[in-house]
PATOR-812364 format. One line per 5 residues: number of its first residue (from 1); for each residue x, y, z of C-alpha. Coordinates in nm, 3 decimals, padded with zeros to 5 digits. Example, Ala and Ser with C-alpha at 12.3 -4.5 7.8 and 13.67 -1.06 7.14 Angstrom:
BEGIN
1	01.230:-00.450:00.780 | 01.367:-00.106:00.714
//
This chain:
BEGIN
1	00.000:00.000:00.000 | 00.164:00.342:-00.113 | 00.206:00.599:00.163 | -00.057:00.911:00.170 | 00.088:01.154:-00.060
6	00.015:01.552:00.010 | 00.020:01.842:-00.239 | 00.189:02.170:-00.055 | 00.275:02.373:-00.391 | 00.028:02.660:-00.274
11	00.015:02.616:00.071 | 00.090:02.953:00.222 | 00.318:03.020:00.584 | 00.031:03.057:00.834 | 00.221:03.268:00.995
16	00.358:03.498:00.772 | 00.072:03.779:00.798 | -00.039:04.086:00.627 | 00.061:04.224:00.913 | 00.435:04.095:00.892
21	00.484:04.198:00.571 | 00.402:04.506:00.559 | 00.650:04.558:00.884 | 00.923:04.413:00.632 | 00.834:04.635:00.379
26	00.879:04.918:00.652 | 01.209:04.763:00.719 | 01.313:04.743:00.355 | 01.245:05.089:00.297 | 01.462:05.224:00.580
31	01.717:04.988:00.422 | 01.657:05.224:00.135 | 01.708:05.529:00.262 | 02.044:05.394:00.468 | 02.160:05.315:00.160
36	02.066:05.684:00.017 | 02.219:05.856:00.254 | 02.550:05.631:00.361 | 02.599:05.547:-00.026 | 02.578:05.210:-00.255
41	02.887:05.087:-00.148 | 02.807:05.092:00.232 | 02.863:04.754:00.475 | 02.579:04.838:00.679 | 02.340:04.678:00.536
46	02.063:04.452:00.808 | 02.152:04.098:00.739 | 01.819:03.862:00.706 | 01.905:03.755:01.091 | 01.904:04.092:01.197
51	01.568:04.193:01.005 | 01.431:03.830:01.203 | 01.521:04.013:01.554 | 01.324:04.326:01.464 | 01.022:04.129:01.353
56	01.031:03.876:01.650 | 01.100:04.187:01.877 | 00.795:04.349:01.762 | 00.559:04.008:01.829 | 00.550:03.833:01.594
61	00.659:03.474:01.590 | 00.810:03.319:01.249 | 01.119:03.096:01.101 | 01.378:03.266:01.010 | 01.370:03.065:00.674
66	01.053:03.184:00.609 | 01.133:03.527:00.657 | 01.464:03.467:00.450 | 01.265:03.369:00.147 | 01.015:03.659:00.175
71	01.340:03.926:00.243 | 01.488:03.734:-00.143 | 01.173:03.795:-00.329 | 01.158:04.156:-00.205 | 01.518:04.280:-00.241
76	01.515:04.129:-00.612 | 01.147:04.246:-00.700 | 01.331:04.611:-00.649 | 01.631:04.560:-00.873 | 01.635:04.803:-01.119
81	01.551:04.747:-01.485 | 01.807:04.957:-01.734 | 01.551:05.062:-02.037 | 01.711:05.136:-02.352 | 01.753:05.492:-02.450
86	01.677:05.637:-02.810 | 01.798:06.028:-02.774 | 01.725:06.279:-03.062 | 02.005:06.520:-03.183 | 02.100:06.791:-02.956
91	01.898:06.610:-02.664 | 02.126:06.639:-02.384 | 02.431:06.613:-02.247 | 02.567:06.421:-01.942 | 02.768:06.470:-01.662
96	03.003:06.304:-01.411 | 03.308:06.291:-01.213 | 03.536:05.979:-01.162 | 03.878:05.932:-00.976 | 04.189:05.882:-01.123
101	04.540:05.877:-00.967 | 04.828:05.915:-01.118 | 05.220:05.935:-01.022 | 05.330:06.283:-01.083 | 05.680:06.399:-01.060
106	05.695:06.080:-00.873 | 05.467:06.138:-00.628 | 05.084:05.955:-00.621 | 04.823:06.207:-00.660 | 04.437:06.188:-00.669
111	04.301:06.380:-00.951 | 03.908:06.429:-01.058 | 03.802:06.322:-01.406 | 03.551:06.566:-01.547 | 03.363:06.406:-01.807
116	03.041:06.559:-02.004 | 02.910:06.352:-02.302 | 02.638:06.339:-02.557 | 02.453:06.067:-02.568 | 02.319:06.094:-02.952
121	02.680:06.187:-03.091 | 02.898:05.970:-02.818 | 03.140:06.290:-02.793 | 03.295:06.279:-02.455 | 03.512:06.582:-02.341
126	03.683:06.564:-02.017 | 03.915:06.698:-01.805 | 04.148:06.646:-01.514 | 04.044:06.903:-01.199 | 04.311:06.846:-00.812
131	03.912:06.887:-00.680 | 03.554:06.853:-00.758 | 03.447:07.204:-00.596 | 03.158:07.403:-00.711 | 03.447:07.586:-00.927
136	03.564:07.302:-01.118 | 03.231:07.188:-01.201 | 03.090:07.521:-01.328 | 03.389:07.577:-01.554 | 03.410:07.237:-01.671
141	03.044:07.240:-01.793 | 03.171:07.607:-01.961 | 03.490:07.450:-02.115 | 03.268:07.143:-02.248 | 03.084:07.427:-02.415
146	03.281:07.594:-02.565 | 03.481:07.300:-02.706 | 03.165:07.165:-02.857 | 03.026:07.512:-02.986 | 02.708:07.511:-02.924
151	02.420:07.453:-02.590 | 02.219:07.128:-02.543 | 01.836:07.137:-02.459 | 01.899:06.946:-02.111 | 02.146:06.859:-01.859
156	02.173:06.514:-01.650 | 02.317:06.505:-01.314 | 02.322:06.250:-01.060 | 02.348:06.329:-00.711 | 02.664:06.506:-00.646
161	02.644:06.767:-00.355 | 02.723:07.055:-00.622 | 02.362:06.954:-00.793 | 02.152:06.848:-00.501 | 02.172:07.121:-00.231
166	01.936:06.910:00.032 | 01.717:06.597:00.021 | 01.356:06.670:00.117 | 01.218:06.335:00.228 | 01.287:06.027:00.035
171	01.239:06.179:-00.326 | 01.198:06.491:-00.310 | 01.556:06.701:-00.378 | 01.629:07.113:-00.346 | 01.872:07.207:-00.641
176	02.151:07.428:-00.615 | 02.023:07.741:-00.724 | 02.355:07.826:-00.864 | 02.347:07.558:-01.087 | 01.953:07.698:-01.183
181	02.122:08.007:-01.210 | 02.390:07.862:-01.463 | 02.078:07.675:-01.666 | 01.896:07.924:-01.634 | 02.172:08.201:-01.842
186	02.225:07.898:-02.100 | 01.902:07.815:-02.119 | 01.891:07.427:-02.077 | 01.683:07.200:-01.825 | 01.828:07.083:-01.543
191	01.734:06.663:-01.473 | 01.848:06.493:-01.176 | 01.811:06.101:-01.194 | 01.725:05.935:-00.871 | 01.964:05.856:-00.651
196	02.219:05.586:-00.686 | 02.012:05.490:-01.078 | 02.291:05.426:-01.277 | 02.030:05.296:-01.574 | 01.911:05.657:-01.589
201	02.224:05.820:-01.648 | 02.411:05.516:-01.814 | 02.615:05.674:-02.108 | 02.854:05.917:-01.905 | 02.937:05.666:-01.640
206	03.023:05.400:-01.905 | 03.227:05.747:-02.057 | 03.383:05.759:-01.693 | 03.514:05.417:-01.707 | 03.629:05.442:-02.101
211	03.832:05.778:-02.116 | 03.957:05.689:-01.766 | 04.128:05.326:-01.909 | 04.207:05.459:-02.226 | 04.421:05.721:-02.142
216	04.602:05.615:-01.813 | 04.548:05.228:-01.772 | 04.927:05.189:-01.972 | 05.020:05.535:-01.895 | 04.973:05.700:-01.508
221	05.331:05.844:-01.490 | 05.348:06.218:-01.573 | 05.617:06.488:-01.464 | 05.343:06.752:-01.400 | 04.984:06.782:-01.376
226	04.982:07.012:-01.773 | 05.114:06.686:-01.916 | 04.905:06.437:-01.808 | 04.631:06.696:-01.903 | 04.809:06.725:-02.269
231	04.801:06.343:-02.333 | 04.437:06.303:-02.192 | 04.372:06.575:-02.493 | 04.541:06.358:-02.721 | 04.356:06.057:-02.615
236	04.059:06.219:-02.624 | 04.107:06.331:-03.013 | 04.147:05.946:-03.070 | 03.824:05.828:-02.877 | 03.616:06.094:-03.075
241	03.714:06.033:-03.428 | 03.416:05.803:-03.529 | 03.121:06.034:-03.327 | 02.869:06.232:-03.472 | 02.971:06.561:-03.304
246	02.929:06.752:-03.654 | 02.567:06.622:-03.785 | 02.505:06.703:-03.433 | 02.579:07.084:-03.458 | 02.245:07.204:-03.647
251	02.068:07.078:-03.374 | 02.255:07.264:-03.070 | 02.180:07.628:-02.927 | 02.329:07.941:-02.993 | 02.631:07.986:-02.762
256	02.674:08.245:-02.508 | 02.955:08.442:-02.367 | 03.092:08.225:-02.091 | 02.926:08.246:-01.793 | 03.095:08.423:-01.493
261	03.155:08.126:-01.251 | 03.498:08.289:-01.059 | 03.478:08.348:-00.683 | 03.533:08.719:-00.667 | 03.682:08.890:-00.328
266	03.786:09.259:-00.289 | 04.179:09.307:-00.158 | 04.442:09.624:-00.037 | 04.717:09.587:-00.211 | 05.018:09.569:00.033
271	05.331:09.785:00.095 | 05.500:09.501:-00.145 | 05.231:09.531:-00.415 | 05.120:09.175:-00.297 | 04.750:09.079:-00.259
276	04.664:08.763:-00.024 | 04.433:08.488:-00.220 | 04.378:08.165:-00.019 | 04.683:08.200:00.198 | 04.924:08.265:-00.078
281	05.018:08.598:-00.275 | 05.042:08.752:-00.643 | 05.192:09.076:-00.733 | 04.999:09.387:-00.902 | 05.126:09.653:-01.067
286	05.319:09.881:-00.804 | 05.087:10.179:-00.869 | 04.841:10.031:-00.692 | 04.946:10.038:-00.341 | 04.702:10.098:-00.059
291	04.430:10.063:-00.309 | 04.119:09.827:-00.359 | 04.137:09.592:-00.623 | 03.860:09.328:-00.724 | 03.995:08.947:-00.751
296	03.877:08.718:-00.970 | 03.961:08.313:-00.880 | 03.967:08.047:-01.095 | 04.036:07.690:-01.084 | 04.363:07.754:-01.270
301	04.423:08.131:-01.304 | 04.360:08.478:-01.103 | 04.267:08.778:-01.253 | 04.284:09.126:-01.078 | 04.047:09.454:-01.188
306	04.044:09.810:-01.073 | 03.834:10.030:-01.144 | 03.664:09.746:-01.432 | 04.030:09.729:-01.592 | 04.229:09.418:-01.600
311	04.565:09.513:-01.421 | 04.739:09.148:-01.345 | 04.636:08.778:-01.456 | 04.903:08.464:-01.245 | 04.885:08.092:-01.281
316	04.689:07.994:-00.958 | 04.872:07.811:-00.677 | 04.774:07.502:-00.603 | 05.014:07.287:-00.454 | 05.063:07.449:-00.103
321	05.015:07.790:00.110 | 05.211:08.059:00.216 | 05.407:08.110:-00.148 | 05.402:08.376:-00.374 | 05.392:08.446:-00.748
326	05.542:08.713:-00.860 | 05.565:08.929:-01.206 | 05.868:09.171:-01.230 | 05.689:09.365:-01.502 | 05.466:09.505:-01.179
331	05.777:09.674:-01.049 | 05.887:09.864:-01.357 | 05.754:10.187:-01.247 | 05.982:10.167:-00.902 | 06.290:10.006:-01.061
336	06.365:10.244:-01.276 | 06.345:10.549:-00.995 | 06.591:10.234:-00.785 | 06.744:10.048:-01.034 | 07.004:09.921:-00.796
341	06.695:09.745:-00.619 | 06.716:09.524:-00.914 | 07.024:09.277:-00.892 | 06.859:09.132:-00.537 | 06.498:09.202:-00.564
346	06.269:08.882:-00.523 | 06.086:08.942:-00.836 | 06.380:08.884:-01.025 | 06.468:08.588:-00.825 | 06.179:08.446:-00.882
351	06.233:08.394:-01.218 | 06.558:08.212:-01.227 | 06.592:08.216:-01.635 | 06.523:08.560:-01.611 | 06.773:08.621:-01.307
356	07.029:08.419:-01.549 | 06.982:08.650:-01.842 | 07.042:08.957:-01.634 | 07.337:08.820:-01.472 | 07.521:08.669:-01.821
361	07.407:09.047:-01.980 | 07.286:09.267:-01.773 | 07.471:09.288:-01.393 | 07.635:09.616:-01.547 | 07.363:09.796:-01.725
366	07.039:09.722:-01.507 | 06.878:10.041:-01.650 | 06.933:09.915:-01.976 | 06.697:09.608:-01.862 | 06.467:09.772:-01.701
371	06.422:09.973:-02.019 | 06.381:09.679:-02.246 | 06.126:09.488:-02.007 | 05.877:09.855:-02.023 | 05.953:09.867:-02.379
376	05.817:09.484:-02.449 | 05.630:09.449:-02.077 | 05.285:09.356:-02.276 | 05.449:09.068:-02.500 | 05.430:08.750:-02.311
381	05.736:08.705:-02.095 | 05.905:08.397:-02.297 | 05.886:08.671:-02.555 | 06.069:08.963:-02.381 | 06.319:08.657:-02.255
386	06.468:08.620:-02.607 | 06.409:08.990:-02.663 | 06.665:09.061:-02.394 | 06.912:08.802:-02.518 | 06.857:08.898:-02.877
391	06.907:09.270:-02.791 | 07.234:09.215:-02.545 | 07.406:09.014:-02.851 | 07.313:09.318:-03.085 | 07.455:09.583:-02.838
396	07.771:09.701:-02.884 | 08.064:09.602:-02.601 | 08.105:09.862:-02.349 | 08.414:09.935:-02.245 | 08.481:09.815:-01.889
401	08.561:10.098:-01.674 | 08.916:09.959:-01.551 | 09.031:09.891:-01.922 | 09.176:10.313:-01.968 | 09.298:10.229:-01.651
406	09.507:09.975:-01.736 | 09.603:10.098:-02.047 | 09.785:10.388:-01.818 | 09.930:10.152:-01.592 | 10.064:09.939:-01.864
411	10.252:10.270:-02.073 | 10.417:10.407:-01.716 | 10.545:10.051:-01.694 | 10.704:10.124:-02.067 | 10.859:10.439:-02.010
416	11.057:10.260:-01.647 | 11.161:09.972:-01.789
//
């Protein structure tokens, strides 16, 4: 006699309630918003014993392999689907930063890889930033501009801190109205995707991860920051051969006048003809002592105004604090009323292939010089470098000051001997 045989294919837990479950949905959503606010890569995630303690603590009594089957369905029901994309011309562009580090000058650096593309075309410009400030990514969207010519209909963001300025509940997100500001002048839409959805924003984080291993998986040794910068460029011009950037073009906005995204400060210019910018200094033209100037800051330059006239423009510092950048063309006006000031003034020192050229041409005719830098001071200075060299070889020898001298000495030795 067979045994009694029982069908349990749709028997149910009778004690997994409606109640229960909707306390692990409660559970699963705070997992959610952990996982919002501590990031995707987080270990802090409740294991399916820990999620069994809260239930049990909160009366109810079922197996923990019941309630690890139930926790399985639920975590994959919310897996995300990725939806294919078909983008018109001129559409939008994306945006994202990635980390790369790199060995320069032989020391290991963390950069920031800017990287904007367009989705329709599959043009990716980029850039390398030593931060992801609010700076960086206002000029980076201006540079990406300008290198493509024209504006897109919409932006897409995720949600980096200088895009959402606060979370308002669990979907809800206050943009940074600098960055409405900054849509607003170039007249594009501003779309953030939900946090942590990758399939929403798909094409620039894939553009992350290519530009990023093409251009310094082989190569991540660089003597200075410009040069790793140079060979992204060149890498860059490779990746973008085969895109549609040009059929593209028709379909783009009008471009504007770049948008003013420097951090502007007021300054006295001191007794030196210094001004302080983030705990380093730059010189200005020494007419301007005691006076206010306006300071523009970039993320690689600074530009100083007065009275709505450009007086001075430096390479920014950014490797350390407390140095100072001078330009000896700022000085003119006092060297030549003190051109003995000249042979051990810091300005000059500063510059040691300009200190070089004085001292191999110059260390006897310093007003001659000073003279040539005022004659050529708006040329760029490797200009006015070969200038001066050029200009000492075309002078004619002056007679050293001892040679009648020693002409003397030499014919009373003649007429005693």
């Amino acid at each position: 006699m067979d045994p009694p045989s029982y069908d349990s294919s749709s028997r149910q837990p009778r004690k997994y309630s409606p109640e229960v479950d909707a306390l692990l949905d409660q559970i699963l959503e705070d997992e959610e918003e952990k996982t919002r606010l501590l990031g995707s890569g987080h270990k802090q995630q409740l294991t399916c014993l820990q999620i069994w303690d809260l239930i049990r603590a909160a009366g109810f009594d079922i197996g923990l392999s019941t309630l690890t089957k139930r926790v399985k369905e639920k975590r994959n029901r919310h897996r995300e689907c990725f939806i294919s994309q078909d983008y018109e011309p001129g559409d939008r562009f994306e945006y994202d930063f990635g980390e790369v580090k790199l060995m320069i000058n032989g020391q290991r650096k963390t950069f920031y890889l800017a990287v904007m593309t367009s989705p329709w075309s599959g043009y990716r410009a980029a850039c390398l930033y030593e931060n992801r400030k609010s700076q960086v990514f206002f000029e980076s969207m201006i540079r990406f501009f300008n290198e493509v010519g024209e504006i897109f209909r919409e932006g897409v963001y995720d949600n980096m801190r200088n895009v959402v300025s606060k979370f308002i509940g669990r979907n809800e997100k206050e943009i940074n109205p600098e960055l409405i500001r900054f849509a607003h002048y170039y007249g594009f839409r501003v779309n953030v995707t939900n946090a942590f959805s990758g399939n929403e924003k798909g094409s620039v984080e894939r553009s992350v991860e290519v530009v990023r291993n093409k251009s310094f998986a082989l190569k991540y040794k660089f003597d200075s920051l410009e040069e790793a910068r140079m060979w992204l460029k060149d890498r860059l011009d490779e990746l973008n051969k085969d895109t549609k950037r040009k059929e593209e073009q028709p379909f783009l906005k009008p471009l504007l006048p770049d948008y003013e995204a420097a951090q502007i400060a007021e300054r006295i210019v001191n007794k030196y003809s210094l001004i302080s910018v983030d705990n380093n200094q730059y010189s200005v033209p020494d007419n301007l002592i005691g006076k206010k100037v306006r300071v523009k800051t970039y993320t690689e330059t600074i530009k100083v105004y007065y009275e709505h006239e450009q007086v001075a423009e430096h390479q920014r510092i950014n490797d350390g604090k407390q140095k100072t950048c001078f330009d000896i063309r700022h000085y003119l006006s006092t060297l030549r009323k003190k051109p003995g000031a000249l042979r051990n003034s810091t300005a000059l020192k500063a510059d040691p292939e300009l200190k070089s050229i004085y001292d191999s041409y110059f260390s006897e005719k310093p007003k001659e010089f000073i003279e040539i830098l005022t004659r050529h001071k708006d040329r760029p200075m490797e200009e006015i470098k070969d200038l001066l060299r050029i200009e000492a070889c075309q002078a004619p020898q002056r007679q050293s000051v001892y040679e009648p001298l020693a002409a003397q000495v030499e014919e009373y030795q003649a007429l005693f001997a």
